[in-house]
N, C-alpha and C positions, 0 to 999 in steps of 0.2 A: 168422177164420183169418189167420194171420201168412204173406206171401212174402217169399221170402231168395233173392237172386243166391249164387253157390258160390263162383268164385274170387275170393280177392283180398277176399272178404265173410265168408264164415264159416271159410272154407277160407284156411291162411296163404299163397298163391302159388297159382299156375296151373296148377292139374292137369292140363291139357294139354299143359306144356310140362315140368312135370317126369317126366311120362308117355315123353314123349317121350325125354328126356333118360335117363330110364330102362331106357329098350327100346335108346335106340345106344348102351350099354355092354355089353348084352346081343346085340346084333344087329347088327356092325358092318355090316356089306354097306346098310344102310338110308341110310350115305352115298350110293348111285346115284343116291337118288331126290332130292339138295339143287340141283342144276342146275336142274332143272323146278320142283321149290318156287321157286328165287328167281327164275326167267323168270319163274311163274305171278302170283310176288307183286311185280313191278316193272310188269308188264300191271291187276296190281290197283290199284295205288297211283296211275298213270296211267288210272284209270278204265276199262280195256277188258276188264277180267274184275270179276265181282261177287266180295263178300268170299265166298260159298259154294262157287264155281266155286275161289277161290283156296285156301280150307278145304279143299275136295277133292283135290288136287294135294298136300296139304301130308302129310294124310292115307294119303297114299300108300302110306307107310314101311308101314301093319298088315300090306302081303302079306310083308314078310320076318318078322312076328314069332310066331312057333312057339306054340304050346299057347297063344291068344290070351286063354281065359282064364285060366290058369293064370298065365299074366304079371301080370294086372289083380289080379287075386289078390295075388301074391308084391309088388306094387303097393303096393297100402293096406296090407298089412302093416309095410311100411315106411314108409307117410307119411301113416297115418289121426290121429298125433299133430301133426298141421296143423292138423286141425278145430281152431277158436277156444271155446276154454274160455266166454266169455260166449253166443255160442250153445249150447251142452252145458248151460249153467244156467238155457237159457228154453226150451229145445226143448218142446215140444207137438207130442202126435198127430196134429194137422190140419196143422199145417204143412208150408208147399209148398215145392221150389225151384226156381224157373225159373231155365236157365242155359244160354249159347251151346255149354258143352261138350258132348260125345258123351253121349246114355246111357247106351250101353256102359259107359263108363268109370265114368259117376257112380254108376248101380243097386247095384252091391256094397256103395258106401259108405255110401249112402243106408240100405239095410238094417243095415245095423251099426248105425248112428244113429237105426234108429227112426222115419224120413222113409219116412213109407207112399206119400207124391206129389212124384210127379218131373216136371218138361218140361224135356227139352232138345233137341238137336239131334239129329235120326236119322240115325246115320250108320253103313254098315256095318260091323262089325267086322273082318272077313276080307280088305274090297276098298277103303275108306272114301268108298268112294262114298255121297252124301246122299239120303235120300227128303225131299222138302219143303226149305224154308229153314233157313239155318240161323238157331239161334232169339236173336236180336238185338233189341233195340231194339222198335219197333212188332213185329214178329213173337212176340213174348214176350205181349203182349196177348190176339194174335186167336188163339194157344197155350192161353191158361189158359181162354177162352172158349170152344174149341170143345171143351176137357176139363170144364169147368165152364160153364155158362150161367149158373148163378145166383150165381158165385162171388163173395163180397163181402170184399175185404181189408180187415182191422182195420190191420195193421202191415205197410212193407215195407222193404227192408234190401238195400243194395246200395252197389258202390264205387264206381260208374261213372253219370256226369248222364245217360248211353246209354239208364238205365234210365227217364228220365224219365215215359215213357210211364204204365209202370206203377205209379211213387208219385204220379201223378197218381190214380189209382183208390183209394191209400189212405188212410184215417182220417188216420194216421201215418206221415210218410219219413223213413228217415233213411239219411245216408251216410256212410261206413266208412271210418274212414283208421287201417287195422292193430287199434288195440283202442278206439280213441275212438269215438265214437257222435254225430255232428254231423244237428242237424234240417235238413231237404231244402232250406227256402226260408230258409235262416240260413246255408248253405254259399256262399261265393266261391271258386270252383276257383282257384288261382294260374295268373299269365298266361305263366308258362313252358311250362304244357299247350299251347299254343298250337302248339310247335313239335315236340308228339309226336304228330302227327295226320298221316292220309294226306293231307290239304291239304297240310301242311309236305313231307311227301316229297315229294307231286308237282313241288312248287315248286322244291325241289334239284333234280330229276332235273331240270325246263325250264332252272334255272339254270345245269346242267349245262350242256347245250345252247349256254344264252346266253351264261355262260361263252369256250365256244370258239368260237364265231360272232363274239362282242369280240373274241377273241385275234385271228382272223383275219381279221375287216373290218379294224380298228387297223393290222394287219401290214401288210396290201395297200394301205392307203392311208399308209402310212409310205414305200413305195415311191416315193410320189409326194410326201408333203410330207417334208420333212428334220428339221423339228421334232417329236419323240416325243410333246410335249403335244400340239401340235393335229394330230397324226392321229388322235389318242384321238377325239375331238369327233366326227368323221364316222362312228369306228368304231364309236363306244358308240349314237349315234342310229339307225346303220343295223343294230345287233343288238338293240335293244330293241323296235323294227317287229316282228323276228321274236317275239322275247319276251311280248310283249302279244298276239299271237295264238295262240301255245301256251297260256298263264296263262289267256286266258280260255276255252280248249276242253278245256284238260284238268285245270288246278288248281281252279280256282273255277267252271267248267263255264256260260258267262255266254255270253250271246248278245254278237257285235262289236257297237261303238256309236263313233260321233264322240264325246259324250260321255265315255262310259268311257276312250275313248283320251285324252283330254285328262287326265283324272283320272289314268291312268297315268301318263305323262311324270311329272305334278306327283308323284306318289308315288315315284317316283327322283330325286327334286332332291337330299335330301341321301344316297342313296348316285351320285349324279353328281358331287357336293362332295367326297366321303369319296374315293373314287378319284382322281380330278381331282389329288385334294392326293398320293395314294399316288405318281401317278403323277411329280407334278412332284418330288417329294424323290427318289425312286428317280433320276430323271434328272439331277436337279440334284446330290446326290451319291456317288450311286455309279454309274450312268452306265454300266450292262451293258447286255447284248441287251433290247430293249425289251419283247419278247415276254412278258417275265419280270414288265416290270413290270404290261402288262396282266393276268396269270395273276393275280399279288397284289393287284390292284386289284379286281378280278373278285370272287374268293374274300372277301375281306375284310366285301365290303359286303350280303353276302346275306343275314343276318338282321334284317337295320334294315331291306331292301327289301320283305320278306317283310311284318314287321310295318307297314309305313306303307300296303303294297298290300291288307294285310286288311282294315283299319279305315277307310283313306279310300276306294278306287277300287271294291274290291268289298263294302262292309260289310253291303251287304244279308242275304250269307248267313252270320253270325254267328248 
């Protein structure tokens, strides 16, 4: 038997989001429920809600949309010309798809196309509340096994390294990028993925944080020295104290260490260069409110910080 992940794999885009996209054209009032999405999904990305708990919340919108199947319906009729033509030319009777989406949503399509086995996530239609996990990564495994125990995959097919798990079970992996067809252990993700991951968000939201924790240590000890550079110095070491203990509780999820702290620091040497220097030109000439400069100092240096904090201070979890 062949497994196929749905969105993004055989399906051209994300059925859930164009689901969704779908229904608030249809159902405008499904705006109430975007507050509590993005609280649920800034508590997710800061680790304090899991991605199902956040799926749930997001999910929300089904109680405004009317004749729910009839929508899903009026749905695929509009966008079952997504499914990718090279799956439609290999498609088989036994073929599975395991996939994070609802099966609410997928079951319709699925029948058009002839896919007699579905897994995905259980979600309700009516209320979108979940039974079980949603089905991700390792949960996609112990999915097809407790559907299957003896199930042996020949081929599997997916856009996302997420899916590791389970082209690890296959003969054959391979991974999807639009219509190409790349084998699993000959793929290189490019390292700009890097910065589309809930790590990277966490890391802004703390940089957030640290951000204005600089601005304000800086400020407050400018009051005291008269030199704009070197109040930087006091301000920037006494907001990355803070920083390094956000970063390791909530971005990289890392127990404290003397070590690690050491490695931190060293991991902001060149964005401490890179500001340092923002901030002496901002002073030296143009020479406005200084506040200004630490904001631009600040901002400037957060994806060079990000990267030298992945790879040296916490590389473990790569």
């Amino acid at each position: 038997m062949n497994i196929y992940d749905f969105d993004e794999t055989i399906y051209d885009s994300d059925s859930t989001k164009d689901f969704y996209f779908y229904c608030l054209k249809r159902y405008p009032k499904m705006i109430l429920t975007v507050p509590c999405m993005i609280w649920s999904f800034f508590l997710y990305i800061l680790g304090i809600k899991t991605k199902t708990e956040f799926k749930e919340k997001m999910y929300s919108f089904l109680r405004y949309v009317k004749d729910i199947d009839k929508t899903i319906d009026s749905f695929w009729n509009e966008n079952e010309h997504k499914v990718k033509k090279w799956y439609t030319d290999r498609h088989l009777d036994d073929d599975i798809i395991i996939s994070a989406s609802p099966e609410f949503l997928l079951e319709p399509v699925c029948r058009r196309l002839g896919i007699n086995r579905l897994i995905a996530s259980r979600v309700d239609k009516y209320t979108g509340k979940y039974t079980g996990e949603n089905c991700w990564g390792e949960e996609k495994v112990k999915r097809l096994f407790q559907k299957l125990p003896d199930a042996v995959c020949n081929e599997f097919y997916s856009d996302s390294l997420s899916d590791t798990p389970l082209a690890r079970l296959a003969e054959k992996a391979m991974i999807i990028r639009g219509t190409e067809l790349i084998e699993w252990e000959s793929y290189t993700p490019s390292k700009i993925k890097m910065f589309f991951t809930r790590e990277f968000l966490a890391f802004l939201v703390v940089g957030v944080i640290n951000t204005l924790s600089n601005i304000v240590f800086s400020t407050v000890y400018s009051l005291f020295i008269t030199n704009t550079t070197a109040a930087f110095f006091p301000g920037y070491i006494t907001s990355n104290l803070v920083s390094y203990i956000l970063n390791s509780k909530l971005t990289f999820k890392e127990k404290l260490g003397f070590v690690k702290f050491i490695k931190f620091f060293i991991s902001y040497i060149p964005n401490f260069i890179i500001q340092t220097v923002i901030v002496y030109l901002y002073d030296r000439f143009i020479q406005g409110p200084s506040v200004i400069a630490y904001a631009l100092a600040a901002v400037i240096g957060v994806p060079i910080t990000f990267v030298f904090m992945k790879i040296f201070t916490f590389k473990k979890n790569d």
